[in-house]
C-alpha positions in Angstrom: 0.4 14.5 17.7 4.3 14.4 18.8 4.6 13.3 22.2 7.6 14.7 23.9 9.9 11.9 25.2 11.5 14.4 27.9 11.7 17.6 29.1 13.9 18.3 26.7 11.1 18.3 24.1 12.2 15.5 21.8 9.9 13.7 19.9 9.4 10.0 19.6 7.3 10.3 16.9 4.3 11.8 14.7 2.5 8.2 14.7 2.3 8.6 18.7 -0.8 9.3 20.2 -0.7 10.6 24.3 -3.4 10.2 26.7 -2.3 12.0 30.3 1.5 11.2 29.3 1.1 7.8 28.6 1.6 6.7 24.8 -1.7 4.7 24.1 -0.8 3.7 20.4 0.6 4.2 17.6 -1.4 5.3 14.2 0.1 4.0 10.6 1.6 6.2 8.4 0.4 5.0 5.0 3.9 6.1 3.6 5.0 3.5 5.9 2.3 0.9 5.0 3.5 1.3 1.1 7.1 1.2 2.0 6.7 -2.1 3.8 4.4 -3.1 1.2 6.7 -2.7 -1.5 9.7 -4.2 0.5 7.4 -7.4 0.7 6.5 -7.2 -3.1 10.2 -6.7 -4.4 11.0 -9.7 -1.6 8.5 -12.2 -3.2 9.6 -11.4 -6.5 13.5 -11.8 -6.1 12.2 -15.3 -4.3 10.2 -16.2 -6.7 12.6 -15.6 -9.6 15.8 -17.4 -7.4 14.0 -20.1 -6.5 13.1 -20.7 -10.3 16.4 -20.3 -11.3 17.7 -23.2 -8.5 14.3 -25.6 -9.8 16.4 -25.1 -13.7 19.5 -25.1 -13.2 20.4 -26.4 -9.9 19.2 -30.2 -10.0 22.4 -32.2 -10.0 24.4 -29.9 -10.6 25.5 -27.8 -7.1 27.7 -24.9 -7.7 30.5 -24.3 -5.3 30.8 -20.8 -4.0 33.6 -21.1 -1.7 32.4 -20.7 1.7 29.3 -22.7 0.8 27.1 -24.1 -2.4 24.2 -23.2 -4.3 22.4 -27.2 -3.8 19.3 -27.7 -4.3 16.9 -29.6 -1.8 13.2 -29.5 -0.8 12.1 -28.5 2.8 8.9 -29.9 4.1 9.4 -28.2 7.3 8.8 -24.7 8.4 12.2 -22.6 8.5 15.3 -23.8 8.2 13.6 -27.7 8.2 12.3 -27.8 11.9 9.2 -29.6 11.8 10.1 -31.6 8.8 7.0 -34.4 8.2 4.7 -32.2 9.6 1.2 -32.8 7.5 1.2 -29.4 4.9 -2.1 -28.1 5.6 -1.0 -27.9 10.0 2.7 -25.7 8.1 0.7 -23.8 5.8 -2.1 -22.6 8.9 0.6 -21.8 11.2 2.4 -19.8 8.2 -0.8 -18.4 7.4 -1.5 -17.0 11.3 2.2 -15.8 11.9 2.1 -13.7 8.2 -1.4 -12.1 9.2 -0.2 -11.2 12.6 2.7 -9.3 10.8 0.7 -8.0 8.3 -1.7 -6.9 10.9 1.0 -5.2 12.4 2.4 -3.3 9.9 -0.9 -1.8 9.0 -1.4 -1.4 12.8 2.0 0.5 13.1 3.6 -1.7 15.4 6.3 -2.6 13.3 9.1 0.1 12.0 11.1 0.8 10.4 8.8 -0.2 7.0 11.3 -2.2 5.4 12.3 -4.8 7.5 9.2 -5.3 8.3 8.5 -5.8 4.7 11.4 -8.2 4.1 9.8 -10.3 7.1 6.2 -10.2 5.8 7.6 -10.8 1.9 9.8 -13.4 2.9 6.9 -15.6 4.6 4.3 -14.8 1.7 7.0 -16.2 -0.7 7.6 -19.1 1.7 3.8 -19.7 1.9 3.3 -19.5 -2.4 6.2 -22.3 -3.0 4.8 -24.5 0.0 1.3 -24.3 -1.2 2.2 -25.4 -5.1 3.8 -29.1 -3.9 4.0 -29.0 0.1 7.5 -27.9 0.3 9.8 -25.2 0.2 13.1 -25.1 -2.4 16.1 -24.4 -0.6 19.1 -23.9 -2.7 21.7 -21.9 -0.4 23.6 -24.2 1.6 26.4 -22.9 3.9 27.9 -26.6 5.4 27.4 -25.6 8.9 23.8 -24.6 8.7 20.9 -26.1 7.1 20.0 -25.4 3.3 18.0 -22.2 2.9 16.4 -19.0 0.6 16.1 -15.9 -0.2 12.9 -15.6 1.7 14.1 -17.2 4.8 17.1 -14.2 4.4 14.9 -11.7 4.0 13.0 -12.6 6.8 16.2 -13.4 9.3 17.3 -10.3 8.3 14.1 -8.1 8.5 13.7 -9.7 11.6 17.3 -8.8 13.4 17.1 -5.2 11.6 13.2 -4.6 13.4 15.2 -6.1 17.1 18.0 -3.6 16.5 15.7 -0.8 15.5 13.7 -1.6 18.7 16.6 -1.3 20.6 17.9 2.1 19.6 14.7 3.5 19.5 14.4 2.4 23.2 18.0 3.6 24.5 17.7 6.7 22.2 14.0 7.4 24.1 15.0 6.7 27.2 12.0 4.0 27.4 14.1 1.2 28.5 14.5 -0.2 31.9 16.4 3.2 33.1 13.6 5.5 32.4 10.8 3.3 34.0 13.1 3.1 36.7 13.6 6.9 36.9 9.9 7.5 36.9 9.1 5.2 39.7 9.9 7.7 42.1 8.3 10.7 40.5 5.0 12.0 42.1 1.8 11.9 39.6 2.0 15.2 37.3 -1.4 17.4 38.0 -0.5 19.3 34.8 -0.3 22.2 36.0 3.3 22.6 35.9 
């Protein structure tokens, strides 16, 4: 059903579902589901296949880039080496609840758009496989003023900031921030009968 975001008529969406002119939740798309499920795949693979590529080419040898260095370096920690001596199995459960959460609410609907919220949910499964192999995660991109890192914790950063900014418009664009809750505050209850 497409709820009607004003009395203008436009629509937040075809996933929304409306109960007395409240939106009650949101129902996946499937498209949406494959979209971020693919995201995640083509995530995990370009990992995979980076981090490889560091683990054969990278020990000893750091390559300068610049404005930083591909250097290779283990992380025993959870992102971006906070945590770092925590025991494995404590990183990998709390990995392990935070990536079914997202998956959870993808499938759910919660998260759009699909591909960010792919790049987030790849980007921890690929964390998650390298940790489980030896208890830590290879990190290879190192910037100088910013601890050494991967392509999975990029693709989650950045799924994460694009899902934020996407949430943000959507809200502004909707009028469902702070300004439309505010604006129907003072409204009387609709009887629907207008």
């Amino acid at each position: 059903m497409t709820i009607p975001a004003s009395a203008d008529g436009s629509s937040v969406g075809r996933e929304a579902e409306r109960r007395d002119g409240v939106v009650v939740r949101f129902r996946p798309s499937w498209r949406s589901v494959a979209v971020a499920g693919a995201a995640a795949v083509v995530a995990v693979l370009v990992d995979i296949v980076t981090k490889w590529l560091a683990d054969t080419r990278l020990p000893g040898a750091p390559v300068d880039l610049g404005i930083g260095r591909l250097q290779l370096s283990y992380n025993t920690g959870v992102a971006f080496s906070l945590g770092d001596g925590l025991p494995t199995w404590a990183v990998l459960g709390l990995a392990g609840v935070i990536t079914s959460g997202v998956l959870v609410a993808i499938v759910a609907g919660w998260l759009r758009p699909p591909v960010p919220a792919g790049l987030v949910l790849g980007g921890a499964v690929a964390n998650i496989v390298d940790r489980a192999g030896d208890g830590a995660v290879t990190d290879f991109l190192w910037l100088g003023w910013f601890p050494t890192f991967n392509l999975a914790d990029t693709a989650i950063t950045l799924g994460v900031l694009a899902l934020l900014w996407a949430s943000w418009r959507t809200e502004s664009s909707t009028g469902t921030g702070t300004e439309q809750k505010s604006a129907d505050q003072g409204r009387p209850p609709s009887d629907g009968t207008s």
